[in-house]
mmCIF file as gemmi writes it, N, C-alpha and C atoms, coordinates in Angstrom:
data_model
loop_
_atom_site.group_PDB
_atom_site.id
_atom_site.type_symbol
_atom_site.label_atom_id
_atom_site.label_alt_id
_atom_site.label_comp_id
_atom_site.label_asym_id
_atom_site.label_entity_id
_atom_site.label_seq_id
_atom_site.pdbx_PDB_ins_code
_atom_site.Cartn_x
_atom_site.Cartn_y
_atom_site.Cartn_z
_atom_site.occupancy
_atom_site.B_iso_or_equiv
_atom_site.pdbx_formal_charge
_atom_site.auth_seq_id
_atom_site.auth_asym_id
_atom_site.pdbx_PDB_model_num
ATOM 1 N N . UNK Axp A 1 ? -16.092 -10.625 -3.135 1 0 ? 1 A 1
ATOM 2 C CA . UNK Axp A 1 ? -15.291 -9.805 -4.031 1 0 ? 1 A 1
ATOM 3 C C . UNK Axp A 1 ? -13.811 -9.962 -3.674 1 0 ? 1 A 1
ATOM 4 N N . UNK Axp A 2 ? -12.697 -9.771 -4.637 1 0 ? 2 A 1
ATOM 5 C CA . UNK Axp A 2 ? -11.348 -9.552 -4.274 1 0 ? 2 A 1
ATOM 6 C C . UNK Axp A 2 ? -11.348 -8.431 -4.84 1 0 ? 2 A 1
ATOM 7 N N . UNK Axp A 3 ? -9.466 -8.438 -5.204 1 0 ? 3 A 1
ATOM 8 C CA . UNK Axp A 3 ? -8.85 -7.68 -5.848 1 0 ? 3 A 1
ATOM 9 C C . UNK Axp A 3 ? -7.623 -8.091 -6.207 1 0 ? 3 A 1
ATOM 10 N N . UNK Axp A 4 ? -7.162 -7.251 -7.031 1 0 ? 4 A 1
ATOM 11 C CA . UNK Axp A 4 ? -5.305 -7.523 -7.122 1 0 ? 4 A 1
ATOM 12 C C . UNK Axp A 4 ? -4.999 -6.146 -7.068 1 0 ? 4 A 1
ATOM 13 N N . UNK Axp A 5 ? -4.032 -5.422 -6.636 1 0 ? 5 A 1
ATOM 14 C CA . UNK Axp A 5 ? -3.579 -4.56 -6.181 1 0 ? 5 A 1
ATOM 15 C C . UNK Axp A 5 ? -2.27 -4.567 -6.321 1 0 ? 5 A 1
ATOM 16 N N . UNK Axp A 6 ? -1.315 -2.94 -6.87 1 0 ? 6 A 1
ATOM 17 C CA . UNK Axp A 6 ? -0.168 -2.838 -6.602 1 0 ? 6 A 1
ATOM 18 C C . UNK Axp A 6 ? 0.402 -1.815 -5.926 1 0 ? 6 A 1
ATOM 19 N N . UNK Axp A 7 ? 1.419 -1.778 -5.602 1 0 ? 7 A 1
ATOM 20 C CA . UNK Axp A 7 ? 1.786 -1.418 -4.355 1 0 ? 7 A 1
ATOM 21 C C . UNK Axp A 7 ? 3.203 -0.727 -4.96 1 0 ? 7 A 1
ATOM 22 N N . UNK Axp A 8 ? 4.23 0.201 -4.291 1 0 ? 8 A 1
ATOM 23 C CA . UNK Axp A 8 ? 4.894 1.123 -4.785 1 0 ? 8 A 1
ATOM 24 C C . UNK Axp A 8 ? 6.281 1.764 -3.788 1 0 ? 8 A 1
ATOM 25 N N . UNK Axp A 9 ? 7.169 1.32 -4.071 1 0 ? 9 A 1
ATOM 26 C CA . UNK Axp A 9 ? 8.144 1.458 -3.069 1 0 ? 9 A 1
ATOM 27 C C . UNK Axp A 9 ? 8.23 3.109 -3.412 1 0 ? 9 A 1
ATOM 28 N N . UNK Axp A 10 ? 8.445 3.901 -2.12 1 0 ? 10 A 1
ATOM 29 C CA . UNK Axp A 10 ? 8.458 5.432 -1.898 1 0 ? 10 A 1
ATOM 30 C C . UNK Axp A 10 ? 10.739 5.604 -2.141 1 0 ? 10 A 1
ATOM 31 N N . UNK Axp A 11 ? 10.432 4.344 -2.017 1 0 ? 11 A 1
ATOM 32 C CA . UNK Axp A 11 ? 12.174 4.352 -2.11 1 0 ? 11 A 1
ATOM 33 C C . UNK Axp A 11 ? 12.952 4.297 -3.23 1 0 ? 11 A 1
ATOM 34 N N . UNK Axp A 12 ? 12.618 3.349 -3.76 1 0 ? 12 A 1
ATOM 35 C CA . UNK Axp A 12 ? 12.999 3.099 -5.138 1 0 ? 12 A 1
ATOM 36 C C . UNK Axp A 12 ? 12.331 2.868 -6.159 1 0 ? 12 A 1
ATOM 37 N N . UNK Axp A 13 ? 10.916 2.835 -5.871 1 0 ? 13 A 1
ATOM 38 C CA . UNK Axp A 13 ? 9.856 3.034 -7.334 1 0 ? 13 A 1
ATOM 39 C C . UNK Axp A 13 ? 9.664 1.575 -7.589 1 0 ? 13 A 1
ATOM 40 N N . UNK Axp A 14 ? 10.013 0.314 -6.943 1 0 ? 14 A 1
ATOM 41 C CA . UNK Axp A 14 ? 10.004 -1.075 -7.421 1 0 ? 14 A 1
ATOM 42 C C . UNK Axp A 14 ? 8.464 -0.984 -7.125 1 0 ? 14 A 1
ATOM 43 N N . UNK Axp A 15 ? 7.895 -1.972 -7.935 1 0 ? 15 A 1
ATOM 44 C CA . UNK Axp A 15 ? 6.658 -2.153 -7.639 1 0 ? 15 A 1
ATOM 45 C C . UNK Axp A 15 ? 6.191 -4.053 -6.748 1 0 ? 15 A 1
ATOM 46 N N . UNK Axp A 16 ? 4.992 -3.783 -6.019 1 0 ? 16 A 1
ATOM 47 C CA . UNK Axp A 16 ? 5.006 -5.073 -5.532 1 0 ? 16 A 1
ATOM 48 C C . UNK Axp A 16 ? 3.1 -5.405 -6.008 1 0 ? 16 A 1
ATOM 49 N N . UNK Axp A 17 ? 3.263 -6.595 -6.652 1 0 ? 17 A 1
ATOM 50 C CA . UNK Axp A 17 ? 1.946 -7.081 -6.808 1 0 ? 17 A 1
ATOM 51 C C . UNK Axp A 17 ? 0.832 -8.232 -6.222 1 0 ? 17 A 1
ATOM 52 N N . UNK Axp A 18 ? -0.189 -8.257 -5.541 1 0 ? 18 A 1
ATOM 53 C CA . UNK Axp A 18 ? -0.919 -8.58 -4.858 1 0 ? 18 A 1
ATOM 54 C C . UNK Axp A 18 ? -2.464 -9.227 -5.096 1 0 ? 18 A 1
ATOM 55 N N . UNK Axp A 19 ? -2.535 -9.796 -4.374 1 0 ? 19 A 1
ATOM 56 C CA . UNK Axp A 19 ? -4.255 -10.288 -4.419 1 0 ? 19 A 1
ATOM 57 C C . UNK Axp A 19 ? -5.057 -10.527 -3.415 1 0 ? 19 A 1
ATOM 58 N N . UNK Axp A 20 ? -5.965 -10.043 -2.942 1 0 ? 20 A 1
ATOM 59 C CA . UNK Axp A 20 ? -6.865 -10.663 -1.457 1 0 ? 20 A 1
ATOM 60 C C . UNK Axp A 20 ? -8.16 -10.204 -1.949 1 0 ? 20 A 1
ATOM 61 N N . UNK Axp A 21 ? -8.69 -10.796 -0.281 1 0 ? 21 A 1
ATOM 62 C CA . UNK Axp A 21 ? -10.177 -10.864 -0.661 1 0 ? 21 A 1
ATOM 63 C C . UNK Axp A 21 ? -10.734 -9.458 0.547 1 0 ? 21 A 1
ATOM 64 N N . UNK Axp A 22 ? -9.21 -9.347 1.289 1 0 ? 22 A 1
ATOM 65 C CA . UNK Axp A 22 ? -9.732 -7.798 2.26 1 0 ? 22 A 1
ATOM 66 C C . UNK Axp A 22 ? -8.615 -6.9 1.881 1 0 ? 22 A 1
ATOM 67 N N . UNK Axp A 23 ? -9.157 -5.824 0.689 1 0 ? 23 A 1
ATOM 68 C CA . UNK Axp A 23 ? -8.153 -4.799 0.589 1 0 ? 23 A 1
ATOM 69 C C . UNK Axp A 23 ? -7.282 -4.406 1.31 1 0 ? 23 A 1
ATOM 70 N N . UNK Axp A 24 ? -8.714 -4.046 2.464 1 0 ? 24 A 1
ATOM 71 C CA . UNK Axp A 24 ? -8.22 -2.836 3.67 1 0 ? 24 A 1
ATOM 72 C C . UNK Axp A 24 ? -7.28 -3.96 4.745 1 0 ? 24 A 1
ATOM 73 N N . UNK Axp A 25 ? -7.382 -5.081 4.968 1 0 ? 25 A 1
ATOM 74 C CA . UNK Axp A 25 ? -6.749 -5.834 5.999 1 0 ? 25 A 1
ATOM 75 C C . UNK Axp A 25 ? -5.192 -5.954 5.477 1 0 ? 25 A 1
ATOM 76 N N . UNK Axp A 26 ? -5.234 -6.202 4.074 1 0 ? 26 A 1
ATOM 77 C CA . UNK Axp A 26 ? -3.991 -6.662 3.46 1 0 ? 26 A 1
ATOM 78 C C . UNK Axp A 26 ? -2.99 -5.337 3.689 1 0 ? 26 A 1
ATOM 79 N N . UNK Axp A 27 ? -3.688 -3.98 3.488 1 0 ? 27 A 1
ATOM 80 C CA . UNK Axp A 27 ? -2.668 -2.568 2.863 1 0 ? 27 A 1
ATOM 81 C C . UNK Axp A 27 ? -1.84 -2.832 4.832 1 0 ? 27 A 1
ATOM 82 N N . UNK Axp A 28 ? -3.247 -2.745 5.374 1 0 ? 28 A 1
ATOM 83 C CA . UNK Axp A 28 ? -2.741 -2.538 7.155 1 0 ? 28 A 1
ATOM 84 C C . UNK Axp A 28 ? -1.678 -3.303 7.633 1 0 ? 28 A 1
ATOM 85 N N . UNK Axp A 29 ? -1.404 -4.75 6.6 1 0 ? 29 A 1
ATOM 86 C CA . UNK Axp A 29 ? -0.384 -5.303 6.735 1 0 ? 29 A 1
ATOM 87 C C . UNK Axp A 29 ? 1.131 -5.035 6.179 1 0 ? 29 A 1
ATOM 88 N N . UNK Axp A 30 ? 0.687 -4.578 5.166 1 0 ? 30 A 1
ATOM 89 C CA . UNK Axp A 30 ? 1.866 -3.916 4.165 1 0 ? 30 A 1
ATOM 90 C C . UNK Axp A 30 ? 2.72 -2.809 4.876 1 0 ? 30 A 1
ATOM 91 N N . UNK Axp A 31 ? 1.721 -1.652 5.068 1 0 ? 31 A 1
ATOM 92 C CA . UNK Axp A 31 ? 1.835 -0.666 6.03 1 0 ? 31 A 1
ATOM 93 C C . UNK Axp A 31 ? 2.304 -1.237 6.786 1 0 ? 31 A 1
ATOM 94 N N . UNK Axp A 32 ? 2.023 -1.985 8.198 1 0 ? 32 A 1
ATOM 95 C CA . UNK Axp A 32 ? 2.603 -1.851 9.269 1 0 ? 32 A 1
ATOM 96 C C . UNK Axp A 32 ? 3.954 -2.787 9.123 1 0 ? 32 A 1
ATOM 97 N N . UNK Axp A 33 ? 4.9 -2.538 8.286 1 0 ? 33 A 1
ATOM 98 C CA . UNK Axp A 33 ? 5.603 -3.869 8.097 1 0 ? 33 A 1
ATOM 99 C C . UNK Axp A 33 ? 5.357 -5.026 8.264 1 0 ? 33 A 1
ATOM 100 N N . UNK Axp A 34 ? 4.172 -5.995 8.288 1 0 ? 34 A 1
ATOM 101 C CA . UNK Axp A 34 ? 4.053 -7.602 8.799 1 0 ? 34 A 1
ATOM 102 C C . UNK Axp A 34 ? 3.957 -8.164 7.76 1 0 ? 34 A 1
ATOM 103 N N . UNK Axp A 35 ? 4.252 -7.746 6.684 1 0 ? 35 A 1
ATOM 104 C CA . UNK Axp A 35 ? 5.164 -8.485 5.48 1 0 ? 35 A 1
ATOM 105 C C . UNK Axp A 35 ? 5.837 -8.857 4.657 1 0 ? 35 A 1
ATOM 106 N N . UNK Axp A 36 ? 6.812 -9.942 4.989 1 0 ? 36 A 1
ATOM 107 C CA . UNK Axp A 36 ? 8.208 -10.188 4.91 1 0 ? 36 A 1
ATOM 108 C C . UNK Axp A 36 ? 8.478 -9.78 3.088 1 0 ? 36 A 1
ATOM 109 N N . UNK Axp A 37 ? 7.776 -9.658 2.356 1 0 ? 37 A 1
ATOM 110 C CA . UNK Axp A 37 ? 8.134 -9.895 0.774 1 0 ? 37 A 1
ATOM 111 C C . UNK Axp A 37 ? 8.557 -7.968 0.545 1 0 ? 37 A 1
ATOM 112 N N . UNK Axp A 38 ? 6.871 -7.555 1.364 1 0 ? 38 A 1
ATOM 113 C CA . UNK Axp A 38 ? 7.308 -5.729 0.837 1 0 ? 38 A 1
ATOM 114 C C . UNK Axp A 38 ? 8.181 -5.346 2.198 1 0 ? 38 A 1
ATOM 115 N N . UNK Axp A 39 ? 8.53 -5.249 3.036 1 0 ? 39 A 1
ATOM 116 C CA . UNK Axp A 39 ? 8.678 -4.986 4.415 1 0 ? 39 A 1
ATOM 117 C C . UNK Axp A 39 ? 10.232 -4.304 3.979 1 0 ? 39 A 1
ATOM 118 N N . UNK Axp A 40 ? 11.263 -5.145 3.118 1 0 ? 40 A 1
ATOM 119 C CA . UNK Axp A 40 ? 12.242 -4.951 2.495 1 0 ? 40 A 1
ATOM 120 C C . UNK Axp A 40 ? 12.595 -3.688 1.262 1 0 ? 40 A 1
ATOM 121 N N . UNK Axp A 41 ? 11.043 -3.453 1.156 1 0 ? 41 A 1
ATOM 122 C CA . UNK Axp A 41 ? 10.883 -2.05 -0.173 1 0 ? 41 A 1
ATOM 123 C C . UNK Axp A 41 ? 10.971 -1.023 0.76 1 0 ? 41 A 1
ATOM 124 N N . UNK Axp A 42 ? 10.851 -0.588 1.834 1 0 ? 42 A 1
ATOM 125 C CA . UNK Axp A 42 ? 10.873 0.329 3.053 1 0 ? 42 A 1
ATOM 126 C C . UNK Axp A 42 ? 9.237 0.775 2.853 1 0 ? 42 A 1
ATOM 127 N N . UNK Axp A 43 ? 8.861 2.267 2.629 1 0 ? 43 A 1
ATOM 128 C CA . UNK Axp A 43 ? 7.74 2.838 2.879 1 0 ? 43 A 1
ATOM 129 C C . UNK Axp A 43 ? 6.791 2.652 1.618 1 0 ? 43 A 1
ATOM 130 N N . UNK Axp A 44 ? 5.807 1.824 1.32 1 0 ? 44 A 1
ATOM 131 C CA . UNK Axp A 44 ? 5.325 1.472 0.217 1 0 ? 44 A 1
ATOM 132 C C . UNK Axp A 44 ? 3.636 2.791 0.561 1 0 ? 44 A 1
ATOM 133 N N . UNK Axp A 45 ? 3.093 2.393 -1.277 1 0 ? 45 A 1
ATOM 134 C CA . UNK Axp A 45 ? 1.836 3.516 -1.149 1 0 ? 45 A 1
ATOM 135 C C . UNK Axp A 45 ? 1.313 2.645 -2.253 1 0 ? 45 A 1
ATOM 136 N N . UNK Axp A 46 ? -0.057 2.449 -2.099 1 0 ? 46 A 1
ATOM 137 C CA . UNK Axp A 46 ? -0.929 1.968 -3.133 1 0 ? 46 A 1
ATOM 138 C C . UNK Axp A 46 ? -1.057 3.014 -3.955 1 0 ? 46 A 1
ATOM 139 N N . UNK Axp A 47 ? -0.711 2.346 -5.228 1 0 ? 47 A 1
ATOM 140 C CA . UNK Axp A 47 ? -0.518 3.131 -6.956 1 0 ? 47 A 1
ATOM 141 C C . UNK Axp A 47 ? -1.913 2.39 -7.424 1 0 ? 47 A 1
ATOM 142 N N . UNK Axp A 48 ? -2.529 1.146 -7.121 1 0 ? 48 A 1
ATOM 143 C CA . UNK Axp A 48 ? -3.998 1.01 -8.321 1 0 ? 48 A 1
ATOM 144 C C . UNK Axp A 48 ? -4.54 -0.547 -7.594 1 0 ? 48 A 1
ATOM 145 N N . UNK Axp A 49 ? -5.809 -0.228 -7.744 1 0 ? 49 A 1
ATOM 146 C CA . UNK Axp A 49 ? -6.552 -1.427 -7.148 1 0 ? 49 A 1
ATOM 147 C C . UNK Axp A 49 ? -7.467 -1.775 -8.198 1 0 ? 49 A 1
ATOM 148 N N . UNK Axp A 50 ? -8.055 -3.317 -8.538 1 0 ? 50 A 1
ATOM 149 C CA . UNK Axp A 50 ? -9.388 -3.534 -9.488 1 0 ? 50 A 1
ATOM 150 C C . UNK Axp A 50 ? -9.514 -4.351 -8.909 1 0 ? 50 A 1
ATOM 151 N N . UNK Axp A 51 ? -10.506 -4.468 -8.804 1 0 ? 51 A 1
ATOM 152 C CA . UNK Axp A 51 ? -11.994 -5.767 -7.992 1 0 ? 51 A 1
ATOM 153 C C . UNK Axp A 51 ? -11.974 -6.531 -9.303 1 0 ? 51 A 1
ATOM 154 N N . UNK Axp A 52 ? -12.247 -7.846 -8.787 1 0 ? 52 A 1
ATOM 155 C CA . UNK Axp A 52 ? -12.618 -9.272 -9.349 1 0 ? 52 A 1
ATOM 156 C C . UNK Axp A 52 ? -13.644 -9.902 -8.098 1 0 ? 52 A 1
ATOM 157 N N . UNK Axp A 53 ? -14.812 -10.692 -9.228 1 0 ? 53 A 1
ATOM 158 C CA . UNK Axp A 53 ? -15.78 -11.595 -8.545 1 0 ? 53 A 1
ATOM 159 C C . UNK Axp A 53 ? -15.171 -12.256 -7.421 1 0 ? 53 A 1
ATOM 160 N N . UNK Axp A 54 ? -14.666 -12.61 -7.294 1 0 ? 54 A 1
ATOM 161 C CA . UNK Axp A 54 ? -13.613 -14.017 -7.014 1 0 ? 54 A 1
ATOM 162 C C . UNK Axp A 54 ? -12.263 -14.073 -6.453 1 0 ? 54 A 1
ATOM 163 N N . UNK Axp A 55 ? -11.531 -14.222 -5.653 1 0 ? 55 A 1
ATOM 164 C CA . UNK Axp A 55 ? -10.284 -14.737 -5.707 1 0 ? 55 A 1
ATOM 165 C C . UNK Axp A 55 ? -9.63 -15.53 -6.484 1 0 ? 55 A 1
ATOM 166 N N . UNK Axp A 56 ? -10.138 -16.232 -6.799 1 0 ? 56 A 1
ATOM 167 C CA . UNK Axp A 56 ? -9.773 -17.02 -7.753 1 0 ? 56 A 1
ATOM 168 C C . UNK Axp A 56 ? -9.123 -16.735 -9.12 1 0 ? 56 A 1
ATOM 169 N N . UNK Axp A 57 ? -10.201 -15.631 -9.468 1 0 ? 57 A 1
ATOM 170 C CA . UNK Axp A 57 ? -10.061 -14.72 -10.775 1 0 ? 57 A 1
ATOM 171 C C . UNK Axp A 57 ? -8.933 -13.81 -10.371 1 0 ? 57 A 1
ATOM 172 N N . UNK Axp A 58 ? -9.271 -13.374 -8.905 1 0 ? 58 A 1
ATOM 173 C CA . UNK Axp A 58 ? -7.705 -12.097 -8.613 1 0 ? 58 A 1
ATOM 174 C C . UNK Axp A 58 ? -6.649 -12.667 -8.729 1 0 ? 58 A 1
ATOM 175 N N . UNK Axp A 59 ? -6.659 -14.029 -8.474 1 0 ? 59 A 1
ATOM 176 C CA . UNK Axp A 59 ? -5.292 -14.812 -8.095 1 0 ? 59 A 1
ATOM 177 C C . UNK Axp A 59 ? -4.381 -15.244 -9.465 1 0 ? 59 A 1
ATOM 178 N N . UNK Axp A 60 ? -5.475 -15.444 -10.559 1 0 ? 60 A 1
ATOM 179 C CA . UNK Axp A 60 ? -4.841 -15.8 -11.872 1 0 ? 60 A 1
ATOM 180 C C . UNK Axp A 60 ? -4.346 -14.628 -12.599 1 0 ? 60 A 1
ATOM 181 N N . UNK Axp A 61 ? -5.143 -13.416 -11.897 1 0 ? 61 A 1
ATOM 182 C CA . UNK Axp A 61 ? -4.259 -12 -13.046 1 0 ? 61 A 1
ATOM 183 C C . UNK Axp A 61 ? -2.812 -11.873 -12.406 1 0 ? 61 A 1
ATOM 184 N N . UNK Axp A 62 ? -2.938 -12.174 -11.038 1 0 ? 62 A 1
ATOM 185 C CA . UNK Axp A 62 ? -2.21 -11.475 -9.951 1 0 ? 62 A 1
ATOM 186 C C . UNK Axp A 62 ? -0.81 -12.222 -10.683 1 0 ? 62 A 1
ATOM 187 N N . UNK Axp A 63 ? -1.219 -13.952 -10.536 1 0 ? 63 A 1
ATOM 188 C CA . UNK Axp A 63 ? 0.175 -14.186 -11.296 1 0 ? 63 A 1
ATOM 189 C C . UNK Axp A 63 ? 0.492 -14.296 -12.761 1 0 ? 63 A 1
ATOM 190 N N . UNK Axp A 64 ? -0.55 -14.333 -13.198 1 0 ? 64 A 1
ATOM 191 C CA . UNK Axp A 64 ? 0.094 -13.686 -15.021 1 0 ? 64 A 1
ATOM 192 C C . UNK Axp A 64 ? 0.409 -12.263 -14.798 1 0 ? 64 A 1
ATOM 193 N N . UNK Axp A 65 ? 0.65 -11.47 -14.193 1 0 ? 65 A 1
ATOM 194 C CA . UNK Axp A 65 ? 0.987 -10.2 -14.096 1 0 ? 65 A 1
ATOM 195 C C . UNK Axp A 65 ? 2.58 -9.699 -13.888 1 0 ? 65 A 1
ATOM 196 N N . UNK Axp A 66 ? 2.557 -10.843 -12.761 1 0 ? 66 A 1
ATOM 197 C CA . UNK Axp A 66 ? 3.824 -11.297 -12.097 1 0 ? 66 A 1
ATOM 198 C C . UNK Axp A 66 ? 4.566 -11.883 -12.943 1 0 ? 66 A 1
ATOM 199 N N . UNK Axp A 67 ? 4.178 -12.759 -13.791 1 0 ? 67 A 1
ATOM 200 C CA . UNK Axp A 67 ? 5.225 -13.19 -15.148 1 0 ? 67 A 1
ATOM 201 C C . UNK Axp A 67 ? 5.903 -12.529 -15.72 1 0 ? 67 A 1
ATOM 202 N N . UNK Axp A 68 ? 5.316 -11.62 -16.25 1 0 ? 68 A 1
ATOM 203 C CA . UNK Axp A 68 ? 5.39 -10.588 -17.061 1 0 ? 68 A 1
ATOM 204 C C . UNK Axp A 68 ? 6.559 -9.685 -16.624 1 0 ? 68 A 1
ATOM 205 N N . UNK Axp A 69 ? 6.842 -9.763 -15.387 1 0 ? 69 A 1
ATOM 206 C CA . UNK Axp A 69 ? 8.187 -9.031 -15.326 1 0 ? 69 A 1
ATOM 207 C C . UNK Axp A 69 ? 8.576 -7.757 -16.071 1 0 ? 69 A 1
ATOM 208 N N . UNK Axp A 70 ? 7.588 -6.796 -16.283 1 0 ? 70 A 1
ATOM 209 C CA . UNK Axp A 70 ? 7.772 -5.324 -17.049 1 0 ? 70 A 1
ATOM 210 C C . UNK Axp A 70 ? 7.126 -4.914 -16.606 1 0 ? 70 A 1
ATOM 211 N N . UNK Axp A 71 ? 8.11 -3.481 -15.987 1 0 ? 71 A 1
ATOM 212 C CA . UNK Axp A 71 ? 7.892 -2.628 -15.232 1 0 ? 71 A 1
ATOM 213 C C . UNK Axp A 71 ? 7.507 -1.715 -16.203 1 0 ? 71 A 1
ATOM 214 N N . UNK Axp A 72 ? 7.591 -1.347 -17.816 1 0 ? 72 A 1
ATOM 215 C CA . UNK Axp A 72 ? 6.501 -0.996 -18.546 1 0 ? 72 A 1
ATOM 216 C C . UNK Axp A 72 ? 5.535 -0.995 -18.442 1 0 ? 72 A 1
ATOM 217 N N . UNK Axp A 73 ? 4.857 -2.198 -18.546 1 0 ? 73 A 1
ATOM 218 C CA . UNK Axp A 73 ? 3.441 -2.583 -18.586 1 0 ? 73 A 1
ATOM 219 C C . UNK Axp A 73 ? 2.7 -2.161 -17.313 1 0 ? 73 A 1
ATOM 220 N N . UNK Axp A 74 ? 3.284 -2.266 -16.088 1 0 ? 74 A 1
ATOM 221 C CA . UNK Axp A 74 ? 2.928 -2.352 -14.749 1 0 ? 74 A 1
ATOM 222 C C . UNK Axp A 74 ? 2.86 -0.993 -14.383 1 0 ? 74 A 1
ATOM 223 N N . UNK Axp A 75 ? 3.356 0.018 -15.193 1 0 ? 75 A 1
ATOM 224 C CA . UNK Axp A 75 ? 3.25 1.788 -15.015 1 0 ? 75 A 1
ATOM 225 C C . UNK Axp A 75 ? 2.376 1.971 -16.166 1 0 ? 75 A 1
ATOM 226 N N . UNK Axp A 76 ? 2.142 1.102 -16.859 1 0 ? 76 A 1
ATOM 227 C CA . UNK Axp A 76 ? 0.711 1.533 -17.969 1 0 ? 76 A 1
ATOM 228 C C . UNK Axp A 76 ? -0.366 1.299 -17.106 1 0 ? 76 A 1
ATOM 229 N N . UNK Axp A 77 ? -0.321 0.486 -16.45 1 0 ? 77 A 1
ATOM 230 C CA . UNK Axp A 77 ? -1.975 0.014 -16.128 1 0 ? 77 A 1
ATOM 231 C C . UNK Axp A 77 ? -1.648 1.051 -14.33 1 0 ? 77 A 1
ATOM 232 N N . UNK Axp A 78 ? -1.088 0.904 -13.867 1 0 ? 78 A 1
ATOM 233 C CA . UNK Axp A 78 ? -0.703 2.015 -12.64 1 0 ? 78 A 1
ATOM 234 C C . UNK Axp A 78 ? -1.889 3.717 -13.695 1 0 ? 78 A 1
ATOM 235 N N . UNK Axp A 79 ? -0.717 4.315 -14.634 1 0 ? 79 A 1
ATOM 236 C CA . UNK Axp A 79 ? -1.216 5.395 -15.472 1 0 ? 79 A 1
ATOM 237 C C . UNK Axp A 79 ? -2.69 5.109 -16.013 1 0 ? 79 A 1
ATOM 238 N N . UNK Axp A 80 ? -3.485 4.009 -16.66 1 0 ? 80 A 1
ATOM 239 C CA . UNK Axp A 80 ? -4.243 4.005 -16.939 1 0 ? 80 A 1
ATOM 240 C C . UNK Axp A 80 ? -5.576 3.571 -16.126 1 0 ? 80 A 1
ATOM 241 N N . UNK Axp A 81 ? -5.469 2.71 -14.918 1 0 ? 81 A 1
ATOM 242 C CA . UNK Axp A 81 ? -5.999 2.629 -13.776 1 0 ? 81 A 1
ATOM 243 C C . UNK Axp A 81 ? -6.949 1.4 -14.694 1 0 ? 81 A 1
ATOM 244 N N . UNK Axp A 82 ? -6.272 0.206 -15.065 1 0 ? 82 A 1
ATOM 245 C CA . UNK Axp A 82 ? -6.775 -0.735 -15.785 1 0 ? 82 A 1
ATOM 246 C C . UNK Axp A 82 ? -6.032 -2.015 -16.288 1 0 ? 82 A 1
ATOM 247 N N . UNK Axp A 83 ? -6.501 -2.818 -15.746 1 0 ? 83 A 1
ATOM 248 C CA . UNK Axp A 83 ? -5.635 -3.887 -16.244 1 0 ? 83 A 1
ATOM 249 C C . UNK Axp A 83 ? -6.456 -4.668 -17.356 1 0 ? 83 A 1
ATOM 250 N N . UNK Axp A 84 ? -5.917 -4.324 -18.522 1 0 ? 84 A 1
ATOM 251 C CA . UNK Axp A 84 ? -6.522 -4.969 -20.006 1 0 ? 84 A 1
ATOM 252 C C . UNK Axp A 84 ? -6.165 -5.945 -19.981 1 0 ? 84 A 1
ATOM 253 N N . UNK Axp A 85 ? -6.308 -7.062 -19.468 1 0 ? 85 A 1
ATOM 254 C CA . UNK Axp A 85 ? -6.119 -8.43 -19.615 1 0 ? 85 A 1
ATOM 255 C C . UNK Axp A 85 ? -7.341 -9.487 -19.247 1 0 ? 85 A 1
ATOM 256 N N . UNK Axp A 86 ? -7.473 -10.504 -19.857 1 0 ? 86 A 1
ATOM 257 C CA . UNK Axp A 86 ? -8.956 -11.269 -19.278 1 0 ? 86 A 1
ATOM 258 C C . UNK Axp A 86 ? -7.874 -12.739 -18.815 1 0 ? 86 A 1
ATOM 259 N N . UNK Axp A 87 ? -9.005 -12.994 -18.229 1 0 ? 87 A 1
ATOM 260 C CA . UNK Axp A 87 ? -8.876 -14.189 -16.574 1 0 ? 87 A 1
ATOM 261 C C . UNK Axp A 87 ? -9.27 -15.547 -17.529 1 0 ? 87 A 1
């Protein structure tokens, strides 16, 4: 199983978007600062997680998601706890 997951600066509300195949290993990284991309958002909090079969499948929403560049869309599916999009 994966996921794609986003993530939520406590600072400024930027959002950061993600994909793995260990939820819990990835957040422990986020959290403990050991990574360089969110480490820079200061105190982040998981806003929404969805499982995919696959990595593979997490990895292709993760970056069509990331395209998309709207922070609209990315507080709809945060609010709706769903990402309406197919792989």
């Amino acid at each position: 199983m994966a996921w794609v997951y986003i993530l939520q600066s406590t600072r400024d509300d930027r959002f950061y978007i993600g994909s793995t195949s260990n939820l819990t290993q990835r957040l422990r990284h986020h959290l403990g600062g050991f990574t360089p991309t969110t480490k820079k958002f200061g105190k982040v909090k998981l806003v929404f997680s969805q499982e995919y079969p696959n990595l593979k499948e997490a990895r292709y929403i993760e970056k069509k998601l990331k395209h998309l560049k709207r922070k609209d869309y990315i507080e709809k599916i945060v609010r709706d706890g769903k990402i309406r999009m197919g792989a």
